[in-house]
C-alpha positions in Angstrom: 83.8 99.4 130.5 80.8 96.8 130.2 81.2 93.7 129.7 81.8 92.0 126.1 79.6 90.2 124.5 82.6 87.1 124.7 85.2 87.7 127.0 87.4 85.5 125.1 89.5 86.1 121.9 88.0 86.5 118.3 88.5 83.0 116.3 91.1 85.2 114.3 94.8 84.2 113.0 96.0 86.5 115.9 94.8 84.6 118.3 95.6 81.4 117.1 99.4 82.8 117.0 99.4 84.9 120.0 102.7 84.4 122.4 101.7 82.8 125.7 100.9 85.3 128.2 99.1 84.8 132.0 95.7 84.6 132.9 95.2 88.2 134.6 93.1 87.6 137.3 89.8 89.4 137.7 89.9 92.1 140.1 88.3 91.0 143.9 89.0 93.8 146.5 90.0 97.4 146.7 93.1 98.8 145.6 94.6 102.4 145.6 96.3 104.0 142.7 97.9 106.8 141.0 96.3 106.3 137.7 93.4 103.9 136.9 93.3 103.1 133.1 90.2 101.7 131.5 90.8 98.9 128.3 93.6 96.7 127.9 94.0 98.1 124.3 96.8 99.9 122.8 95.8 103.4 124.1 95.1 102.0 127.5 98.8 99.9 127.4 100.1 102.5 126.1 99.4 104.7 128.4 99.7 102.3 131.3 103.4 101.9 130.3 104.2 105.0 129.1 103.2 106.0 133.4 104.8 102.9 134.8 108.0 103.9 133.2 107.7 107.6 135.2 106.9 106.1 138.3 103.0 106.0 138.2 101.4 103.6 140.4 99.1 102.2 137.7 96.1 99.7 137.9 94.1 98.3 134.7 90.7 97.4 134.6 89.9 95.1 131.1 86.3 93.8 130.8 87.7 90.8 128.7 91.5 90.5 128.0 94.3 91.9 127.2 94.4 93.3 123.4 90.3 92.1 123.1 89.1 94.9 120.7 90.5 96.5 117.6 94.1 96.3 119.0 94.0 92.9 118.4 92.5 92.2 115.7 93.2 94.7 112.9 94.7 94.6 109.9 98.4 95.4 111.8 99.8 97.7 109.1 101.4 100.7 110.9 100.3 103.8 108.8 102.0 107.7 109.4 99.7 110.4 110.5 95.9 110.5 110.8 92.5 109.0 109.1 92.0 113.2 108.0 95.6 114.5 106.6 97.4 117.5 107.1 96.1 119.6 104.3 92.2 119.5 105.5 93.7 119.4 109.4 94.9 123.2 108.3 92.3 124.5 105.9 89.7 123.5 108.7 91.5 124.4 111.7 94.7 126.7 111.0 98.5 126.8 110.9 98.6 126.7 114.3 96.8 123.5 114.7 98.4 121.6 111.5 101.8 122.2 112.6 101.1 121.0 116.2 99.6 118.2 114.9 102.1 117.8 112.3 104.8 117.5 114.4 103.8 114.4 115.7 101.8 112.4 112.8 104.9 110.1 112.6 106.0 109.8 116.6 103.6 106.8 117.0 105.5 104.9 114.3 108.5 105.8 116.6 107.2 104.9 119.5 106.1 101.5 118.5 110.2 100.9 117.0 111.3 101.5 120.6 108.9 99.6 122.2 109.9 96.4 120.0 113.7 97.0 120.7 113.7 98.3 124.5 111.7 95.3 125.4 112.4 92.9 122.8 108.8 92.0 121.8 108.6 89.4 119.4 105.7 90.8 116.9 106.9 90.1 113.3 107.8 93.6 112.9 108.5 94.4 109.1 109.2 97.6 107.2 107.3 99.5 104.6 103.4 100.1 103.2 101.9 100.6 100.1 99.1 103.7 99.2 97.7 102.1 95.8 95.9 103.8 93.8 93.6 102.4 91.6 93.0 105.4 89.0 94.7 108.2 87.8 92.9 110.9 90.0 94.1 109.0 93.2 97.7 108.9 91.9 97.7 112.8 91.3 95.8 112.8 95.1 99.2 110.7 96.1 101.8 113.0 94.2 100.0 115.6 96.3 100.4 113.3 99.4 103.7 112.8 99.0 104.4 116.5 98.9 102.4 116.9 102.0 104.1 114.6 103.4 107.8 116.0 102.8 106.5 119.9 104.2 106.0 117.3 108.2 109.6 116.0 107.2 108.5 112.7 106.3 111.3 112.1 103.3 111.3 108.3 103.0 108.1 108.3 100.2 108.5 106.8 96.7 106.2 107.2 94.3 105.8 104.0 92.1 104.3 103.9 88.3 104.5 101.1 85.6 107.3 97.9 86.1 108.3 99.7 89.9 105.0 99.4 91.1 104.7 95.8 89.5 108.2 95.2 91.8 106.0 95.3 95.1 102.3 94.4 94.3 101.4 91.5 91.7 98.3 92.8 90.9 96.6 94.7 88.0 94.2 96.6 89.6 96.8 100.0 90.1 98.0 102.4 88.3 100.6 103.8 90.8 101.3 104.1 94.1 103.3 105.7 97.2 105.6 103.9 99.0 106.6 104.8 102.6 109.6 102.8 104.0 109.1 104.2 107.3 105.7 102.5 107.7 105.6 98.5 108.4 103.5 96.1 109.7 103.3 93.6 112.3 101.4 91.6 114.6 99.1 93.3 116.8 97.7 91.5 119.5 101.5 90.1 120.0 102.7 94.0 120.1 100.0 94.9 123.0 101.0 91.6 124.7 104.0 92.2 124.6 103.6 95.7 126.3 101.5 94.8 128.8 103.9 92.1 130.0 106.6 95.5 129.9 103.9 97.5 132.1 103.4 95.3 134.9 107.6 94.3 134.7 107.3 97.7 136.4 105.0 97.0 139.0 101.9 97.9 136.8 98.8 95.6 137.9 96.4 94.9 135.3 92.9 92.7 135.8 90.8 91.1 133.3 87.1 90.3 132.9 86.9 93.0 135.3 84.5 95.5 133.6 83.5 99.5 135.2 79.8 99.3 136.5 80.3 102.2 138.0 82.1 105.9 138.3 81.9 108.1 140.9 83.5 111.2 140.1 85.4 113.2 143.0 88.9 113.6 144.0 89.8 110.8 144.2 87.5 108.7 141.6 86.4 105.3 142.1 85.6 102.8 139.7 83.5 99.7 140.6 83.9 96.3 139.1 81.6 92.9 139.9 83.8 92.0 142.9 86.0 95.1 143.3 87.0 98.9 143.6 89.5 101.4 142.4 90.3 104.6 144.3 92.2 106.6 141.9 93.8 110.1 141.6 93.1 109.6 137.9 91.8 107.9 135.4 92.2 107.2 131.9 89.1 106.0 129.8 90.8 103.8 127.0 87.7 101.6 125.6 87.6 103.5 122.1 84.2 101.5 120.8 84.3 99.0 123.5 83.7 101.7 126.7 79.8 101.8 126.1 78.1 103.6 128.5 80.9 104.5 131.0 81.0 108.1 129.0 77.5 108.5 127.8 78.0 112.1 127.1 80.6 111.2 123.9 78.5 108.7 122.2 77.0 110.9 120.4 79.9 112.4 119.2 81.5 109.2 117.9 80.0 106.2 116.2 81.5 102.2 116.3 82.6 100.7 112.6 82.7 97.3 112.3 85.7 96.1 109.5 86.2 92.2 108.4 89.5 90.6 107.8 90.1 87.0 106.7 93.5 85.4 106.2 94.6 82.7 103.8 96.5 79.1 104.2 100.2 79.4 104.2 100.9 80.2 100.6 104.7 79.0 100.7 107.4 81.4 100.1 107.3 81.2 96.0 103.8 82.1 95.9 103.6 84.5 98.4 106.0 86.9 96.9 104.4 86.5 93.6 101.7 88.4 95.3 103.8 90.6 97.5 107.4 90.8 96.1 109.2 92.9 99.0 106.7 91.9 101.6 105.1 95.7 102.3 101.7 96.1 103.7 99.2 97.7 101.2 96.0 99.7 101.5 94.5 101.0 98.0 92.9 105.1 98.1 89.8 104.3 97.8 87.1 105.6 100.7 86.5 102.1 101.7 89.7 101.0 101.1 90.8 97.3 101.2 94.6 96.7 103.1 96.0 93.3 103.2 99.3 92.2 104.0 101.3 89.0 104.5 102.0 87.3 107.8 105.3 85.3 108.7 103.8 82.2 107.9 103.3 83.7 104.3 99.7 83.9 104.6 97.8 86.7 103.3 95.7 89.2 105.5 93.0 90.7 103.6 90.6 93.3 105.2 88.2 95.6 103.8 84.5 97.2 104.1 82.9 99.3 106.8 79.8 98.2 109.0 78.4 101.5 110.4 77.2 100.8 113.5 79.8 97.7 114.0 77.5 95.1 113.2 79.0 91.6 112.1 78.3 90.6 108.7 76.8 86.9 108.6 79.4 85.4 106.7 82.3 87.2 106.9 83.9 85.1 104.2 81.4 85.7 101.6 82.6 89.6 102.0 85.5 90.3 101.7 86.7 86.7 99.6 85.6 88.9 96.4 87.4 91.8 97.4 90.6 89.2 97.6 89.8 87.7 94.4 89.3 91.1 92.3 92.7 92.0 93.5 94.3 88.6 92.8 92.0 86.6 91.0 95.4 83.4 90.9 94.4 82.8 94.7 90.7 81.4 93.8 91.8 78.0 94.8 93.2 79.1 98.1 91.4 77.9 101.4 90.2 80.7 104.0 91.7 79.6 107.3 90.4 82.6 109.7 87.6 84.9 109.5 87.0 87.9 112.0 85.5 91.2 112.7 86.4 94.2 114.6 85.1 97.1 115.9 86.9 100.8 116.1 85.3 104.1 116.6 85.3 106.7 113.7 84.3 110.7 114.8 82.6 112.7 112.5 85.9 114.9 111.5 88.1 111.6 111.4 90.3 113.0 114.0 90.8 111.6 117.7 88.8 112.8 120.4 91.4 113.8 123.4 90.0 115.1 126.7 89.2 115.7 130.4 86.3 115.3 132.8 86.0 116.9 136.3 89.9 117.7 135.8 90.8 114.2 136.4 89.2 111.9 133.8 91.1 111.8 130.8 89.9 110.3 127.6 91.6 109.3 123.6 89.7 107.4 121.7 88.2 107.8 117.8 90.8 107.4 115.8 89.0 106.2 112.7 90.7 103.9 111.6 94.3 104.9 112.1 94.9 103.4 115.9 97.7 101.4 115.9 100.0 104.6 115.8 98.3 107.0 117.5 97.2 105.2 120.0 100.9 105.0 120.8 101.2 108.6 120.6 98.2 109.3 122.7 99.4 106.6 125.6 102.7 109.4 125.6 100.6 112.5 125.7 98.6 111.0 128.8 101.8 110.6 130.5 103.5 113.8 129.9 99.8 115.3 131.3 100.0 113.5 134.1 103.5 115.5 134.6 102.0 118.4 134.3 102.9 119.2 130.6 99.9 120.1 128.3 100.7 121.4 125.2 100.4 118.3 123.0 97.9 116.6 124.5 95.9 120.2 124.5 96.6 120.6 120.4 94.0 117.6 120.4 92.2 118.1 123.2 91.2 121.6 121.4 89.7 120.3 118.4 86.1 120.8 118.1 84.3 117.5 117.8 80.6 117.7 117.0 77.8 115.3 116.7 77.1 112.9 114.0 74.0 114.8 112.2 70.6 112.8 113.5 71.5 111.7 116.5 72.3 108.1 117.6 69.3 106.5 116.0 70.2 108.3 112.1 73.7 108.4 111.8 74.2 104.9 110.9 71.7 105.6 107.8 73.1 108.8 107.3 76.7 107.1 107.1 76.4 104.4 105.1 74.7 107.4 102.5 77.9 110.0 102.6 79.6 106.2 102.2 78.0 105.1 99.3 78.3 108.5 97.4 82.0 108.0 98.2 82.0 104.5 97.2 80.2 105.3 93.5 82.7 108.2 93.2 85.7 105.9 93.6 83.9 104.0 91.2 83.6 106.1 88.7 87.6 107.7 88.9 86.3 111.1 89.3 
């Protein structure tokens, strides 16, 4: 994993309210493993606990900290299933494939609930998000949702028209919307915090601003840092969009995606459930959606847009403060506290990239958007591999991934074209 730009935390609100955890320390000599995981993310803690728990010896290496990248800094709504849904998943790829995958879309949701309870992480867990839709063709795509939804055994939707959907969102901008009371939302960076401080309870050893220079694939692998080594039986590649260069042969098969998030002062109770009334996350239907949410403090967490290429906007504010305003227009007078990007890594068929290199690199990353619960799930299907069990890890691992079309140097272009035709389409309701 290279090193970061910054090593240190993005200026955002989950920073500022992050529970107190250690200084790692930097990695300085060599140490032998089981399993060497690479990022200090959700896949990469994930999967570092998930082993620990089985017995793994487990070292991490994290170029920056714990919970640096996406995992830390996204909009912290926990959505079911994937960025593509079941219905494309089995006209592109089969039966077969949808009902493998099917049968987990909603574990990682699962996963995360017994992580909070077995280890008591504080993370401002809450129940239930919001699919808005903003005209009448996305409604009818939700009705259809919803029915999708039920066939994976998913049966706690509610579909919302009229003075019900004015009960949970005080905004005009909908005209319906699904509700899913198994979804929530909480806060991120304290969730991966949280776990890491469960991995190395059970002797798991993780090291920050210790970035890969090197692999030197064998049996075993080792893995060069600045000041260190790792001599592993295995290794899992966790960096998603921050694990530039370590895999070059992927890159072109994935591309990073810059979102911006900005959070408001403390509202107060009164006028944060005008907004909010049950206190659900929300994310409206359209290609480049917004999703905003409140936080404990009864702020509101707006995010929105897409930077192909996961390039930082100059003034993050000036984005997405419209976006905010268009869907409450009452919160003009309201002060912008925190302002941050993130990066995450979007594939070209918006499914996750699962694999294996030399038959002992193992890789998840790509999730387009949808990490925070299948990164969870993916952290579980490395372990069970690791025990010799296949099967779900394989149903992803088999999914053909190709290249974005042009290359590295024309698929931002080509992007932010298929994203604009998207965009104007939303536009127009059609």
């Amino acid at each position: 994993m290279t090193a970061a730009s910054s090593t240190e935390h993005a200026r955002s609100y989950y920073a500022a309210t992050a529970n107190p955890a250690p200084e790692r320390p930097m990695l300085t000599e060599e140490v032998r493993c089981d399993v060497c995981v690479v990022g200090a993310g959700f896949t990469g803690i994930s999967s570092a606990l998930h082993l620990a728990e089985r017995g793994f010896r487990v070292v991490v290496l994290e170029s920056a900290k714990v919970g640096y990248g996406a995992s830390g800094r996204n909009g912290g709504q926990i959505v079911n299933s994937y960025s593509r849904d079941m219905d494309v998943i089995e006209a592109k790829y089969g039966h077969e494939t949808a009902r493998s995958l099917g049968d987990m879309a909603f574990e990682g949701n699962r996963i995360i609930r017994e992580r909070v309870e077995h280890y008591d992480i504080a993370c401002d867990l809450k129940d239930g998000n919001l699919f808005a839709a903003c005209n009448a063709k996305q409604l009818n795509e939700l009705k259809a949702h919803k029915q999708l939804w039920e066939r994976y055994g998913n049966h706690e939707l509610e579909l919302l028209e009229g003075e019900a959907l004015g009960r949970e969102v005080g905004s005009g901008r909908y005209v319906g919307g699904l509700v899913d009371h198994s979804g929530g939302h909480l806060h991120p960076l304290n969730l991966v915090l949280g776990e890491a401080a469960a991995c190395e309870a059970l002797g798991g050893r993780i090291h920050e601003q210790s970035p890969v220079v090197e692999v030197i694939h064998g049996d075993p692998v080792q893995l060069r840092t600045p000041s260190g080594r790792v001599i592993a039986d295995r290794v899992v590649m966790a960096g998603n969009a921050y694990l530039n260069g370590v895999l070059p042969e992927l890159e072109g098969r994935s591309m990073p995606c810059g979102t911006q998030v900005i959070t408001t002062e403390p509202l107060g109770e009164a006028r944060a459930r005008e907004l909010l009334p049950q206190d659900k996350a929300v994310e409206d239907c359209n290609y480049l959606l917004d999703y905003y949410r409140l936080s404990a403090d009864n702020r509101l967490i707006y995010g929105g847009g897409v930077n192909y290429g996961g390039q930082d906007p100059d003034d993050i504010e000036a984005v997405i403060r419209p976006k905010m305003l268009k869907t409450f227009p009452a919160l003009s007078d309201v002060r912008i506290d925190y302002a941050w990007s993130g990066t995450f890594l979007m594939t070209l068929n918006r499914l996750p990239q699962f694999g294996v290199i030399n038959d002992n690199v193992y890789y998840a990353q790509g999730y387009s958007g949808h990490g925070v619960t299948c990164t969870h799930l993916a952290g579980r299907l490395i372990a069970e591999v690791m025990e010799g069990r296949c099967e779900r890890f394989d149903a992803f691992a088999d999914l053909p991934h190709l290249p974005f079309p042009g290359g590295r140097m024309l698929r931002v272009p080509l992007s932010a074209l298929g994203a604009w035709f998207y965009r104007t389409r939303d536009a127009l309701g059609v």
